[in-house]
C-alpha positions as CSV (number, residue, x, y, z in Angstrom):
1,X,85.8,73.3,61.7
2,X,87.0,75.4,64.5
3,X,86.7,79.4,64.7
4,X,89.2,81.4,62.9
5,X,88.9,83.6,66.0
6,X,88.6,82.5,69.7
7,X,90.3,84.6,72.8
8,X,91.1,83.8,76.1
9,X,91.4,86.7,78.4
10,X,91.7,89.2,75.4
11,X,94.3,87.2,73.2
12,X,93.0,85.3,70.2
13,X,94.6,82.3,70.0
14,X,96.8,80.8,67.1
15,X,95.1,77.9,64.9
16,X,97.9,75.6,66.7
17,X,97.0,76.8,70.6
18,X,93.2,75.6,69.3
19,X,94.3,72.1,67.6
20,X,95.9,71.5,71.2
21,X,92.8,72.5,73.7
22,X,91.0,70.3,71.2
23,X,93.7,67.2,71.5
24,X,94.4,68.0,75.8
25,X,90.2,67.3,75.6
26,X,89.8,64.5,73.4
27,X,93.0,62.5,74.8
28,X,92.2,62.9,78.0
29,X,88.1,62.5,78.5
30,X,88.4,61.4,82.4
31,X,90.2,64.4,83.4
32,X,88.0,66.4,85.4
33,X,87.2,70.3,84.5
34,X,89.8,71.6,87.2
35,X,92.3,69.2,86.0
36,X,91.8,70.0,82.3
37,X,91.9,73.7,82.9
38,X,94.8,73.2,84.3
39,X,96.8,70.8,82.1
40,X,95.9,73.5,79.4
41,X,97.0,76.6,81.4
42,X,100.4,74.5,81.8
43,X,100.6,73.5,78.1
44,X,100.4,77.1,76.7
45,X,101.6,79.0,79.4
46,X,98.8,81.1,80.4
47,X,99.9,82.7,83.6
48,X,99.1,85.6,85.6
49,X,102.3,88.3,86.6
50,X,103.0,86.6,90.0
51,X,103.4,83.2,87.7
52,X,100.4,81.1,89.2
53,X,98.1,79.8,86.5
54,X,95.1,81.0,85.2
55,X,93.1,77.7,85.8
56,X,90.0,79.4,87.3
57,X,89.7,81.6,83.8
58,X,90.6,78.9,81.5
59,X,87.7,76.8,83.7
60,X,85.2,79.1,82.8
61,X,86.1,79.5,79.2
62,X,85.9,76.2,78.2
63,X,82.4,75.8,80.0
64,X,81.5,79.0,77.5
65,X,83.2,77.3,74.7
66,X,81.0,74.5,75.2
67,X,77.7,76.0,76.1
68,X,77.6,78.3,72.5
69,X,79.4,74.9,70.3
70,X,82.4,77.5,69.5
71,X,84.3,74.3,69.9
72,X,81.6,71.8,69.0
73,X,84.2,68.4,68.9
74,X,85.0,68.7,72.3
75,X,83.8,65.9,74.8
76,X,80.9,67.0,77.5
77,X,82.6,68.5,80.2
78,X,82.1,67.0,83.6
79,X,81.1,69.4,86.8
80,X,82.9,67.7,90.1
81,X,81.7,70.0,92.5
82,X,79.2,73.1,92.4
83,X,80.1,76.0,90.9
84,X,78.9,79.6,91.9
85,X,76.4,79.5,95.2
86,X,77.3,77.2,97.8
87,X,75.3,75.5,100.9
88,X,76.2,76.6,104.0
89,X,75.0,74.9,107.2
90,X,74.9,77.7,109.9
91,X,78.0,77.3,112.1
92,X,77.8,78.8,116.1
93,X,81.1,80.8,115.5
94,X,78.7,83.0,113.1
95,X,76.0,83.5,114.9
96,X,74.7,86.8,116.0
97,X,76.7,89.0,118.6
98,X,75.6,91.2,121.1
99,X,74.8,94.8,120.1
100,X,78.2,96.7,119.2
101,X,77.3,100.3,119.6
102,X,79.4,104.1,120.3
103,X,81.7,106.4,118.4
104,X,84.1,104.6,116.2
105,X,86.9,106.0,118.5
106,X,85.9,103.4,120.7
107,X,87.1,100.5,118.0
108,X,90.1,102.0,116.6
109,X,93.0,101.4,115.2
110,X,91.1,99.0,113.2
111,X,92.5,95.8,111.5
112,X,91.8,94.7,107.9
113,X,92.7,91.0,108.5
114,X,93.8,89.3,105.5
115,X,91.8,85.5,105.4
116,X,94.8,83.1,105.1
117,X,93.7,79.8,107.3
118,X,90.8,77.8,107.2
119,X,88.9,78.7,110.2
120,X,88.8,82.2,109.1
121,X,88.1,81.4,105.4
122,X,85.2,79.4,106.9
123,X,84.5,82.4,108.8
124,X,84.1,84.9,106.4
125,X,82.1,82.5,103.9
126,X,79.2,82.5,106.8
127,X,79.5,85.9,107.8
128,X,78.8,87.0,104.0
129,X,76.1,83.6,103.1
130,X,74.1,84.5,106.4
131,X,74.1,88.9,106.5
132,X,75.4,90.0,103.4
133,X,72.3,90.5,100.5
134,X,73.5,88.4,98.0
135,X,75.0,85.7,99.8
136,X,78.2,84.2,99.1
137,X,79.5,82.9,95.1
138,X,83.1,81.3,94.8
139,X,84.8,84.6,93.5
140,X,86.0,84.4,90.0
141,X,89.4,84.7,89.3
142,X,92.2,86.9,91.5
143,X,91.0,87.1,95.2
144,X,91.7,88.7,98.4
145,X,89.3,88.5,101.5
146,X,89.8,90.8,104.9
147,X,88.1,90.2,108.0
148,X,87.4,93.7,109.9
149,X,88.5,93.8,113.4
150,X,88.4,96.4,115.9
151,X,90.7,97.2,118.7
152,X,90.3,93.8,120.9
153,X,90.1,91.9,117.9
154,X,86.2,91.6,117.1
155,X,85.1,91.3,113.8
156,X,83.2,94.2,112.4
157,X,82.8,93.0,108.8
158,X,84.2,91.6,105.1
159,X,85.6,93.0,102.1
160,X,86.3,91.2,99.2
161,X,88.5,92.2,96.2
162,X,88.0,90.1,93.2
163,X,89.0,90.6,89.4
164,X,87.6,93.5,87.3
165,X,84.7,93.2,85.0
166,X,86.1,92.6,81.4
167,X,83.8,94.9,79.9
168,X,81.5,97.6,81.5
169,X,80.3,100.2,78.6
170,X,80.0,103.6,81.4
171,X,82.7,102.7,83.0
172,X,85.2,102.3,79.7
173,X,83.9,105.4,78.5
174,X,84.2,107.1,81.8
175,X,87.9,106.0,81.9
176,X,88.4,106.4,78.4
177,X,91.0,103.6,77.0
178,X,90.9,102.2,73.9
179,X,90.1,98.2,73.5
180,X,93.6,97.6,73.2
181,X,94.5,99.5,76.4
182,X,92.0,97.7,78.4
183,X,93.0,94.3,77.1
184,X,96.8,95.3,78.4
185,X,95.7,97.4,81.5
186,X,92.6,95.4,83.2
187,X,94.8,94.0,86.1
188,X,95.7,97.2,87.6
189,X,91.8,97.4,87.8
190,X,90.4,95.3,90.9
191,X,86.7,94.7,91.8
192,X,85.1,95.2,95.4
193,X,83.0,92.2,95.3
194,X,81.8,92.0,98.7
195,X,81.3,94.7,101.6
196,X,79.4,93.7,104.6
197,X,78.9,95.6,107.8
198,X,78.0,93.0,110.6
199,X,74.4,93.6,111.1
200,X,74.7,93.7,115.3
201,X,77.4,96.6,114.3
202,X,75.8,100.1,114.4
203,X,78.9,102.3,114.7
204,X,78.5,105.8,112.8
205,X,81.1,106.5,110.0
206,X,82.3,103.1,110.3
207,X,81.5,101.8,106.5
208,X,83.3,105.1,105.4
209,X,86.2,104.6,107.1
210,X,86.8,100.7,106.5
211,X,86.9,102.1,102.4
212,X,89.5,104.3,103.2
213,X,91.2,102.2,105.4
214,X,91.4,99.7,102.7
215,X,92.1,102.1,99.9
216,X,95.1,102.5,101.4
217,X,96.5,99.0,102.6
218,X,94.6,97.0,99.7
219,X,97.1,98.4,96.7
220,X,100.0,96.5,98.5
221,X,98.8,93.2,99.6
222,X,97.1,92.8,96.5
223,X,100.8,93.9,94.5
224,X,102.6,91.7,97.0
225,X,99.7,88.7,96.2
226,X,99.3,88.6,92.2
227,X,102.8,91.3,91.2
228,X,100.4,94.2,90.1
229,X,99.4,97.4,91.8
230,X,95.7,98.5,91.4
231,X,95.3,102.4,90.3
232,X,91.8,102.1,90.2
233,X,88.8,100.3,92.4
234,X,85.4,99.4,90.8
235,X,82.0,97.9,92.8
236,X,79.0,97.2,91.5
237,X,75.7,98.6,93.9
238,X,72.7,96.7,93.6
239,X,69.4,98.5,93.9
240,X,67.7,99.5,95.8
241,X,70.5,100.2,97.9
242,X,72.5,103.5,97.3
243,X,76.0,102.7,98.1
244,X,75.6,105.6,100.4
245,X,78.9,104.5,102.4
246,X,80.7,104.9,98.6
247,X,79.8,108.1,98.2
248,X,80.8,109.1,101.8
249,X,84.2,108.2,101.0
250,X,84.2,109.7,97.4
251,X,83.5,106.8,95.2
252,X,82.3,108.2,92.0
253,X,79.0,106.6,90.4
254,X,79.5,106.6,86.3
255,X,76.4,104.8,85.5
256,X,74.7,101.8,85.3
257,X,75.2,98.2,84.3
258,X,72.4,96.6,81.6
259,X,71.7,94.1,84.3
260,X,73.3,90.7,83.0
261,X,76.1,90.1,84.9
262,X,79.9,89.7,84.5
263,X,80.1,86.1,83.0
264,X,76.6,87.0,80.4
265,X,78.3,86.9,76.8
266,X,75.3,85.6,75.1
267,X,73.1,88.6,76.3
268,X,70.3,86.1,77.8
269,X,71.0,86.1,81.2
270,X,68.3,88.4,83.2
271,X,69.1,90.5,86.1
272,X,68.8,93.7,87.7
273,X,70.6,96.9,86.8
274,X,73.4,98.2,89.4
275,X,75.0,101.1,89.8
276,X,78.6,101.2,89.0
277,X,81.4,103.4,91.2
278,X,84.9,104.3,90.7
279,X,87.6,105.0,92.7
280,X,91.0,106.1,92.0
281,X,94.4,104.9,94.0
282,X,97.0,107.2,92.0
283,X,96.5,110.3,90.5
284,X,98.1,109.2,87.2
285,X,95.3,106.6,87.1
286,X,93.8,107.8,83.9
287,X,97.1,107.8,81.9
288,X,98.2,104.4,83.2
289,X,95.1,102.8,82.5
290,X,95.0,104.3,78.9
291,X,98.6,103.8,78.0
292,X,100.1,101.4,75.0
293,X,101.6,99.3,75.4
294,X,101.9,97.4,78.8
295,X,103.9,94.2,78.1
296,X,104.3,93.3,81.7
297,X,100.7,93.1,82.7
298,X,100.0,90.3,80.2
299,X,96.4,90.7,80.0
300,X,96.0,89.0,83.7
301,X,92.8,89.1,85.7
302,X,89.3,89.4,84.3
303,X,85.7,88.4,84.5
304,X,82.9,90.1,82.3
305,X,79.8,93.0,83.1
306,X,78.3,94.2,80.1
């Protein structure tokens, strides 16, 4: 017997939506994951605000689904490439520079660079796999990457903006929204995933001002991307770092995660606390956030910290 209760990105689903993820599975057992993600997400209209699908979400929810027997008629899934960390081979084009050193006069205006092709998507996944501490995952959900350059066009670093944690505990009572409100308001929060200073780069105030650089263009590419514009910016700092360059350009630490990570529903998985920092794009941040209802944001892009 199926669950009386089972959600997908904060909407329970009706006893008929279940009956059909159950039939899409059964009926068609040699569709891959991808491909039954996305049959489903086409089915039952699960879209984000720009009207792409929400196959990666729906991907990783059946895989929970599966894991905890919430759904325990459905056929094994079957994996057709790795998920999370990939294998990089070491390419020339990311090898180390020569030393890049002076007053950050000396690089500006800078560029954030928006990833769009291949050679620079390959790019920036060897940049962050070979210098950045915790390597590079396939980013979960919404996405946008930037490549840093300077004034003749070297790269200084990476920033990745991801979907926001479904559920942090400091940072929901820091902003203070209800459970409803964060179920309607989560897409105008966004997720730094990724920040990496090339490590030949030793340029003072340079990590500062990249933030507030992209504090400024991010809220548009990512509204003209996805339909939504962030109010707020989250990033989670791994210890024992500080996320000194955060607080230079006023991020606000509200606490600390319990150390299982965003996708950890089951409370099993074991990892290490991280601070958790805020930072606001609007000053009516706080009201949008906590406001009822928001029919246009649909409950879009999520991922879960607890």
């Amino acid at each position: 017997m199926l669950e009386k209760s089972v959600s997908f990105c904060g909407r329970v689903l009706t006893a008929s939506e279940l009956i059909l993820v159950r039939q899409i599975i059964a009926d068609f057992p040699r569709l891959s994951q991808a491909e039954l993600a996305h049959t489903i997400c086409e089915l039952l209209d699960w879209r984000r605000p720009n009207g792409k699908l929400k196959s990666p979400e729906c991907l990783d929810w059946l895989r929970k689904l599966e894991q905890r027997n919430r759904l325990p008629e459905l056929p094994q899934l079957r994996l057709t490439k790795p998920h999370g960390a990939h294998r990089f081979q070491a390419e020339p084009q990311s090898d180390p520079q020569p030393p890049v050193r002076g007053p950050l006069s000396h690089y500006q205006p800078l560029q954030l660079q928006l990833v769009a092709d291949l050679a620079d998507r390959r790019l920036f996944q060897q940049y962050i796999q070979r210098y950045h501490p915790l390597g590079y995952r396939v980013p979960y959900g919404a996405q946008l990457r930037y490549l840093v350059r300077g004034r003749t066009q070297e790269v200084l670093g990476c920033l990745l903006f991801t979907s926001a944690a479904w559920k942090m505990a400091p940072r929901d009572g820091w902003i203070g929204w209800s459970d409803a409100a964060r179920r309607a308001n989560l897409a105008l929060l966004v997720n730094n995933g990724r920040f990496l200073i090339l490590p030949w780069v030793r340029v003072p105030h340079l990590a500062s001002h990249i933030l507030a650089l992209a504090a400024r263009q991010f809220p548009c590419d990512w509204l003209s991307t996805y339909a939504v514009r962030p109010v707020l910016l989250e990033t989670l700092v791994d210890r024992p770092y500080a996320g000194t360059c955060y607080r230079a350009a006023n991020w606000i630490c509200v606490g600390q995660t319990q150390g299982r990570g965003r996708m950890d529903r089951t409370h099993q998985a074991q990892g290490s606390a991280k601070d958790i920092l805020l930072y606001p794009l609007e000053p009516d941040w706080r009201q949008r956030l906590c406001q009822l209802p928001a029919p246009s944001l649909n409950h879009a892009l999520i991922g879960e910290v607890s």
